[in-house]
VOMARDREN-33944 format. One record per atom (N, C-alpha, C): x, y negated, z. Coordinates in pm, whole numbers, padded with zeros to 5 digits, always signed. Layout:
BEGIN
XYZ
...
END
This chain:
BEGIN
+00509-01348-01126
+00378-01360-01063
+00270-01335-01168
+00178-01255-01133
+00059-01191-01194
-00077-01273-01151
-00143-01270-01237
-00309-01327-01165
-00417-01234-01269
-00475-01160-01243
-00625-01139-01286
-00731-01162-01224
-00840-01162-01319
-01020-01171-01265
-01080-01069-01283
-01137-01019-01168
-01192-00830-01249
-01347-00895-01193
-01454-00869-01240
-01584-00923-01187
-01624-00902-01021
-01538-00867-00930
-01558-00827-00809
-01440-00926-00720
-01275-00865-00827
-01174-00873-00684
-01049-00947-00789
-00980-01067-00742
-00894-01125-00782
-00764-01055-00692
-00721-01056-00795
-00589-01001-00768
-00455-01073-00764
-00356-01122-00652
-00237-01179-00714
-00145-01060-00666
-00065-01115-00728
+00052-00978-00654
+00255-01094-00694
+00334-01060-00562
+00470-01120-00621
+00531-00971-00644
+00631-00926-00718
+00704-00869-00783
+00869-00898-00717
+00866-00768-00584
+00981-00767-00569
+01023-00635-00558
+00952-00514-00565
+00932-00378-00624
+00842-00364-00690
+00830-00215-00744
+00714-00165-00819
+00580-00164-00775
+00493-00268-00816
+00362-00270-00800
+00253-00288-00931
+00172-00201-00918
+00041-00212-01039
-00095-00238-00956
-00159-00241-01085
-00306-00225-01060
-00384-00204-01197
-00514-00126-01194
-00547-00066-01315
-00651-00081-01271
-00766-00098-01355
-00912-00083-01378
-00989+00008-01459
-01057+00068-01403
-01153+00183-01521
-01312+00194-01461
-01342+00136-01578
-01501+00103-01520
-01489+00081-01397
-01569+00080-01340
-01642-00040-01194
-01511+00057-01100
-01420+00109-01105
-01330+00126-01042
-01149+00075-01068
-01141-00007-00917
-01004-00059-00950
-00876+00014-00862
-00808-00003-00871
-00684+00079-00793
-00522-00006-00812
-00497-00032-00702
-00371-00105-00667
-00261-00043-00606
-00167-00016-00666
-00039+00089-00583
+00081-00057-00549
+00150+00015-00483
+00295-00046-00410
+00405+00048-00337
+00474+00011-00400
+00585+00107-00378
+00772+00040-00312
+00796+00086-00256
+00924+00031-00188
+01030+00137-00187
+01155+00122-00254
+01266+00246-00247
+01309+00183-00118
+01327+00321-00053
+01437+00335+00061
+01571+00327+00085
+01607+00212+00138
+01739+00200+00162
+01807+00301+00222
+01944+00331+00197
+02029+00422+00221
+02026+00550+00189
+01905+00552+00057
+01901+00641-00034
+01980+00567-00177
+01960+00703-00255
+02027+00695-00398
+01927+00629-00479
+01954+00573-00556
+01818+00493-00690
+01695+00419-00649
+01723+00396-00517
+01550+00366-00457
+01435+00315-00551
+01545+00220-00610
+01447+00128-00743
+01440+00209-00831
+01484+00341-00892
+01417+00450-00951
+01302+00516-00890
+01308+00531-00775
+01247+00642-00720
+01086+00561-00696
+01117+00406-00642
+00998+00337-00624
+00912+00297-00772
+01000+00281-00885
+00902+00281-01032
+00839+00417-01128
+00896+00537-01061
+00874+00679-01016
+00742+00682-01007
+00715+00659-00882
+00603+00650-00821
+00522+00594-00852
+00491+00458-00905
+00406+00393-00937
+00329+00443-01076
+00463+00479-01178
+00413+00498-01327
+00354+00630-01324
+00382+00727-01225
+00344+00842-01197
+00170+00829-01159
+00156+00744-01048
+00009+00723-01014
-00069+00673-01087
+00027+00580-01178
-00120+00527-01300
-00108+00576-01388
-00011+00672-01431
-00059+00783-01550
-00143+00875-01482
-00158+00948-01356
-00246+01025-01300
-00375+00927-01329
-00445+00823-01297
-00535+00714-01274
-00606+00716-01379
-00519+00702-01496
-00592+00745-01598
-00680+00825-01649
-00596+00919-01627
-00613+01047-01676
-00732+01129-01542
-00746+01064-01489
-00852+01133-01354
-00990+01120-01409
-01072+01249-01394
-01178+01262-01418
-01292+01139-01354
-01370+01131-01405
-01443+01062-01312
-01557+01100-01245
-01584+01065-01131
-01685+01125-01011
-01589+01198-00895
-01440+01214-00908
-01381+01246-00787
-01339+01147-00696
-01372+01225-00560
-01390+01132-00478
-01290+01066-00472
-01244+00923-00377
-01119+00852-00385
-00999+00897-00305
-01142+00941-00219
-00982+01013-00120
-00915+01121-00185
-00981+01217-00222
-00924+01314-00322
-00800+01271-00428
-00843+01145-00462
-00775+01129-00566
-00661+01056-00559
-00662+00991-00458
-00581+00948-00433
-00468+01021-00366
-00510+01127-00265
-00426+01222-00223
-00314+01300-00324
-00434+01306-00442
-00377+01385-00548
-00259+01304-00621
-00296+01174-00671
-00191+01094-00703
-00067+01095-00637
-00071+01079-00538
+00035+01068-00424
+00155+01185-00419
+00061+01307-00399
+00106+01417-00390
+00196+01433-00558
+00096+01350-00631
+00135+01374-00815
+00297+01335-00755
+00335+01223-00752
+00446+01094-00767
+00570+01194-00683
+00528+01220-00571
+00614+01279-00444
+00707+01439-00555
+00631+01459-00637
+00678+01601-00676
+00780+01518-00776
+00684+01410-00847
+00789+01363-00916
+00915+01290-00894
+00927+01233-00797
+01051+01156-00732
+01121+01265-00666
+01089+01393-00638
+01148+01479-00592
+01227+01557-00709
+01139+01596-00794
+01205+01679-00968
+01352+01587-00980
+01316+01393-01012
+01366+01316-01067
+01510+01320-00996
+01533+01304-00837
+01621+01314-00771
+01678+01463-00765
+01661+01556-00803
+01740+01667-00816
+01759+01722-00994
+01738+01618-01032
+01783+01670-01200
+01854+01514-01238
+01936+01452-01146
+01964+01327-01188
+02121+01345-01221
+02176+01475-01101
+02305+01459-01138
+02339+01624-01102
+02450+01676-01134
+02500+01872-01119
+02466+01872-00951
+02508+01791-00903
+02474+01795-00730
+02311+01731-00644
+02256+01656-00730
+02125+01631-00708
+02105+01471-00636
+02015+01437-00638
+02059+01261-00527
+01942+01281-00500
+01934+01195-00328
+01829+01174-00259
+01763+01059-00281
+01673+01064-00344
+01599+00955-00378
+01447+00967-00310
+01412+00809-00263
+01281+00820-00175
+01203+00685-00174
+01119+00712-00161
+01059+00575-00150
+00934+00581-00078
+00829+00455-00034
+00781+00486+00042
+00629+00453-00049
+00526+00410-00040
+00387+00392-00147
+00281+00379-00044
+00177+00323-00046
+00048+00224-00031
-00020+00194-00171
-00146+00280-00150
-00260+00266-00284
-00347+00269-00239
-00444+00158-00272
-00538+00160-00242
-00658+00141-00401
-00766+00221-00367
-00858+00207-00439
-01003+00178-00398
-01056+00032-00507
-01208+00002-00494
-01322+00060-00553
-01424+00060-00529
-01548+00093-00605
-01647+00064-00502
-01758-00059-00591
-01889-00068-00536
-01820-00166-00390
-01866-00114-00245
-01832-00162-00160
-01746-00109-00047
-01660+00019-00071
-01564+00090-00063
-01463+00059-00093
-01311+00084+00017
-01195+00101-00031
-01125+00246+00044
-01105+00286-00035
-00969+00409+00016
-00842+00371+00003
-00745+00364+00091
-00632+00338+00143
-00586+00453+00154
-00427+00511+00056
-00318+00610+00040
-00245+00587+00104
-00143+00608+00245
-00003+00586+00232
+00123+00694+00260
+00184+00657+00224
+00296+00711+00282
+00465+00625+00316
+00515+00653+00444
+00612+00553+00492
+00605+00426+00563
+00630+00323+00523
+00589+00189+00646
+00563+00079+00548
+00520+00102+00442
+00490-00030+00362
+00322+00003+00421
+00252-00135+00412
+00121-00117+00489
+00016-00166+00392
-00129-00171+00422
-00207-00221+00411
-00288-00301+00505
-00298-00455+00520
-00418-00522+00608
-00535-00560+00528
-00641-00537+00596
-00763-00594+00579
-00784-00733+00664
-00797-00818+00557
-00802-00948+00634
-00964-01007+00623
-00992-01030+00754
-01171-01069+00761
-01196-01164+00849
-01246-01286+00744
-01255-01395+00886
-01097-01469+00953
-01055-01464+00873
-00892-01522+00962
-00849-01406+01006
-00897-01290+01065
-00819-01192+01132
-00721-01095+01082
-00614-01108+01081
-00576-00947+01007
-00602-00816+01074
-00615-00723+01017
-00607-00609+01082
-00556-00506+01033
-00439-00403+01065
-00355-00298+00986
-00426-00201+00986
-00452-00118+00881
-00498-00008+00856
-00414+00129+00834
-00338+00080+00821
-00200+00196+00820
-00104+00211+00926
-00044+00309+00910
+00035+00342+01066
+00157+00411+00967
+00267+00320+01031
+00396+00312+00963
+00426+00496+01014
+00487+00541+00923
+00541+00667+00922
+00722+00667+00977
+00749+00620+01099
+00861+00558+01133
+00909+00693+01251
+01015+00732+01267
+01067+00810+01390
+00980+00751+01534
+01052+00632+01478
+01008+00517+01662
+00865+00522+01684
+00800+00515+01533
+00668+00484+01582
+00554+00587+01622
+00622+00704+01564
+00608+00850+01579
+00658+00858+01788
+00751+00868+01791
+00779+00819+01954
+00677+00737+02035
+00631+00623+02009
+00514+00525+02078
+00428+00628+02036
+00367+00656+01998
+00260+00721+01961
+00209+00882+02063
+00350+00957+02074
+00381+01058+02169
+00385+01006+02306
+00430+00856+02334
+00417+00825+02472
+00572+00881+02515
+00654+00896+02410
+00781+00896+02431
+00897+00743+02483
+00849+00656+02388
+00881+00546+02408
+00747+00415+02421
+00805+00303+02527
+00680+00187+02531
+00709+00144+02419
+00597+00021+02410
+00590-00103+02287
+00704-00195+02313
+00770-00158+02380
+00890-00306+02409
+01052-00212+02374
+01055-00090+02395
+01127+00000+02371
+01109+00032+02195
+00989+00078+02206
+00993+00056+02009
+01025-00068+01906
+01010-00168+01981
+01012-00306+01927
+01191-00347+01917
+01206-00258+01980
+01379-00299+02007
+01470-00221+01978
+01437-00103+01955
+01503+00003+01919
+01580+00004+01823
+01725+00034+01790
+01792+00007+01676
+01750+00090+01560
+01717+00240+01536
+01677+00241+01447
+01495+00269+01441
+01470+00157+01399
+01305+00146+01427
+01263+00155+01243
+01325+00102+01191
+01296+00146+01048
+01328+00259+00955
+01396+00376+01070
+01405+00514+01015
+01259+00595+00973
+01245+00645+00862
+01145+00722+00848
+01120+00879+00854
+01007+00864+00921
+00984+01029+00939
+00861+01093+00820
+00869+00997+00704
+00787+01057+00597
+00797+01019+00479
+00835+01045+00361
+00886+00928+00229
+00812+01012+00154
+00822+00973+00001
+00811+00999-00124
+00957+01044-00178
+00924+01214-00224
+01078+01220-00239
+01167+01295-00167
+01127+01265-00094
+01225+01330+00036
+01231+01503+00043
+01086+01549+00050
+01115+01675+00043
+00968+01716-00085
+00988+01848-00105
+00856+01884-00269
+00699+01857-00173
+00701+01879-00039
+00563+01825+00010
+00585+01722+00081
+00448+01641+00101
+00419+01551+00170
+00314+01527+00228
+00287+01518+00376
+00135+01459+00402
+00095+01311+00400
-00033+01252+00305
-00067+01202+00291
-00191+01132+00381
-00158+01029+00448
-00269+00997+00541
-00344+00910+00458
-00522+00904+00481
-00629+00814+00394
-00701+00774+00484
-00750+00626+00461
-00874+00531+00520
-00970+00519+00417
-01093+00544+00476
-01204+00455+00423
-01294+00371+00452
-01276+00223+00423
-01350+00135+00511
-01441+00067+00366
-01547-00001+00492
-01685-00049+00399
-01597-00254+00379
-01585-00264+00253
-01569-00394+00260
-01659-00488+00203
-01651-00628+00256
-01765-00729+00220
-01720-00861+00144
-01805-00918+00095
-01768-01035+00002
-01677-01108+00111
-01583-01144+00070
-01439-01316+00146
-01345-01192+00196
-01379-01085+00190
-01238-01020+00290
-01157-01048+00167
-01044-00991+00231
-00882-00955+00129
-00825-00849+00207
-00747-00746+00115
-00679-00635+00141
-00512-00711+00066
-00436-00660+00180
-00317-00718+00163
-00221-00561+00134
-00111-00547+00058
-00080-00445+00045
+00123-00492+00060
+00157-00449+00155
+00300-00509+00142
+00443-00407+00191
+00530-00424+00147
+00642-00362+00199
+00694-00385+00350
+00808-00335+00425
+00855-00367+00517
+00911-00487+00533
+00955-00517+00425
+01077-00665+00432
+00970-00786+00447
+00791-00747+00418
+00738-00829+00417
+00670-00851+00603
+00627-00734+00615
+00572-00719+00788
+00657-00755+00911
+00768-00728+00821
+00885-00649+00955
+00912-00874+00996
+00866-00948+00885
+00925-01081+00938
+00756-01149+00974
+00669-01132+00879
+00514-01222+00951
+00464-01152+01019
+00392-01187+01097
+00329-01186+01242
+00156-01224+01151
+00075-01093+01221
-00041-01058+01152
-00131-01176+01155
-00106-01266+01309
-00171-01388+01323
-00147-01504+01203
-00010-01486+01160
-00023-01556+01050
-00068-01576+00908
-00057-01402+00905
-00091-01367+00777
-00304-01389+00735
-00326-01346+00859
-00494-01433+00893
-00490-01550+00876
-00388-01628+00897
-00435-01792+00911
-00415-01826+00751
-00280-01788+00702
-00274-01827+00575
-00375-01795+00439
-00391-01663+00500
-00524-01590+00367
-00644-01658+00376
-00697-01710+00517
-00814-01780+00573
-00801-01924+00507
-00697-01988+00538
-00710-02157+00495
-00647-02163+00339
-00560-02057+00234
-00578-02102+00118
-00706-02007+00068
-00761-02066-00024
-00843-02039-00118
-00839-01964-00222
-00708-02077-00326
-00673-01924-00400
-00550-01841-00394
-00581-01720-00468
-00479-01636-00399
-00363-01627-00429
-00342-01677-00524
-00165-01719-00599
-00124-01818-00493
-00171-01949-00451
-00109-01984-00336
-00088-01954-00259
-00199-01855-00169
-00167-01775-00092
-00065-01650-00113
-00066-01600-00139
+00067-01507-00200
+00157-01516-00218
+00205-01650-00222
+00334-01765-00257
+00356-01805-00167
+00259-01861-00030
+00292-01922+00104
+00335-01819+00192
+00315-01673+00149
+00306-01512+00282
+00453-01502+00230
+00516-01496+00098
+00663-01476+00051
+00724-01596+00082
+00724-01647+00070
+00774-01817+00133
+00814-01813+00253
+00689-01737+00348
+00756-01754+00452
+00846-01610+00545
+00788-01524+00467
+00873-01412+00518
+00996-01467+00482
+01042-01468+00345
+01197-01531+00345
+01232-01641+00442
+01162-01688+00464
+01168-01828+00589
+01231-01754+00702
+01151-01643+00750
+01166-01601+00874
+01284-01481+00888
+01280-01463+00777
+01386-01313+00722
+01456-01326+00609
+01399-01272+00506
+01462-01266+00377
+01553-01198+00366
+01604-01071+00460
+01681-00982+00431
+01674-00857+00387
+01579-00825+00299
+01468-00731+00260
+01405-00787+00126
+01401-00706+00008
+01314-00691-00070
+01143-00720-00021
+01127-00783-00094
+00971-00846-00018
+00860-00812-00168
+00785-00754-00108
+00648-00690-00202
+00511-00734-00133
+00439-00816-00208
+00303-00809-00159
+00160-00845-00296
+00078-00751-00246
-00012-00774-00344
-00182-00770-00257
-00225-00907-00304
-00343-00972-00280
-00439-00965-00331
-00533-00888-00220
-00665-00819-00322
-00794-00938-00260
-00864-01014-00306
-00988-01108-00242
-01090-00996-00312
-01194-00998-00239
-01303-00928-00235
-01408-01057-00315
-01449-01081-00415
-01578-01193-00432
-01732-01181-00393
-01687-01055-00486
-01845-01006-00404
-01862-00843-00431
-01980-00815-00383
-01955-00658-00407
-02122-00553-00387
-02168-00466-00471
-02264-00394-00462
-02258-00314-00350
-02344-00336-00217
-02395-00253-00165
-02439-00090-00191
-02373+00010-00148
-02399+00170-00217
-02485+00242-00066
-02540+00322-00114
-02560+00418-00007
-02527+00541-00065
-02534+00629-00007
-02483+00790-00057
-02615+00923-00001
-02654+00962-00148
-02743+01065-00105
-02662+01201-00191
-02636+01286-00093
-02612+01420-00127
-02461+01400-00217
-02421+01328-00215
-02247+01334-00227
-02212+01175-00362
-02370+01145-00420
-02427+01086-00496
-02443+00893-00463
-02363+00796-00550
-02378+00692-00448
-02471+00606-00521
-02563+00568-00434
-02712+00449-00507
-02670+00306-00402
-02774+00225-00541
-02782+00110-00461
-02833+00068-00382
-02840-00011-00299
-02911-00073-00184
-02987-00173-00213
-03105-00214-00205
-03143-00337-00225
-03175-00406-00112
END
């Protein structure tokens, strides 16, 4: 278990895959990564990814936009878990994993993903998902192929129709939402969603305070409810945050 103070956003995070977070000037950035079961190395392919995005993070110019950059990261990692899994052995291994990055600045977050590890924005007790699992099934609900009670039940509902890895491209879906002082951005794997129920994950972020307890009570109880899954989650609290406006691509303050 990790804890920092960045002058904006406390961070906890538990450590049950590869997860970072990096700061560079008034910009922060949090990745998460989950190897795919019934692939080869997953836990290669998921620390792949991560060390891949924060050596990109670094090394990123500054003034590009987040979505950009984040796309770019993403896209960085995917080539690399792809190289990594075909130079691993004379016949090649499928290695994949799935990733959720999100990056802050000012009163902005951009949200990366790819696969079914998610991101919630939690506001007020409420959770709310910002990501849309990259799943066969959920790809199906979505077409109006299958209902919500048919997807919910479906045996393979945790097949994916998009990884890291999997093939040399990938599409990368991005959010950008305006966030405010008390929210929290939750960033977690499957083993963590697939067992709490979003109502809970609102109640718990809402009634603890700080976020190491909280972070400790959301793993606590997924294993409670599951625990058959690698469990990843990392806890972003918002403290407070500069108001921006944007003139001509350019972002000022608000007073």
């Amino acid at each position: 278990m990790t804890r920092s103070v960045f002058p904006a956003i406390l961070f906890t995070s538990y450590i049950g895959n590869p997860l970072y977070r990096f700061a560079k000037a008034d910009l922060y950035t949090f990745t998460l990564a989950d190897g795919v079961g019934g692939h080869d190395c997953g836990e290669v392919a998921s620390r792949e990814a991560v060390e891949t995005m924060l050596t990109g993070f670094r090394k990123a110019p500054g003034g590009e936009p987040h979505s950009g950059l984040l796309t770019r990261l993403v896209q960085a990692a995917n080539i690399r878990v792809y190289e990594a899994g075909r130079a691993a052995s004379p016949g090649g291994l499928s290695m994949a994993t799935t990733v959720v990055a999100c990056a802050i600045r000012f009163d902005r977050a951009v949200i990366a993903h790819v696969g079914d590890s998610r991101c919630y924005l939690v506001r007020r007790g409420h959770a709310k998902q910002l990501t849309r699992d990259h799943t066969v099934v959920n790809d199906q609900l979505r077409l109006g192929i299958l209902n919500a009670r048919e997807a919910a039940e479906h045996q393979n509902k945790h097949v994916l129709s998009r990884s890291i890895g999997a093939d040399l491209f990938v599409n990368v879906d991005t959010t950008d939402i305006q966030v405010l002082p008390g929210d929290s951005l939750l960033l977690c794997s499957d083993g963590f969603h697939g067992a709490v129920p979003e109502a809970q994950i609102g109640n718990i972020i809402n009634n603890l305070e700080d976020a190491r307890m909280a972070a400790n009570k959301l793993v606590q109880l997924a294993n409670e409810l599951d625990g058959s899954d690698n469990i990843s989650v990392q806890l972003i609290r918002v403290r407070n945050v500069e108001r921006m406006g944007m003139y001509r691509g350019r972002p000022y303050k608000l007073r």
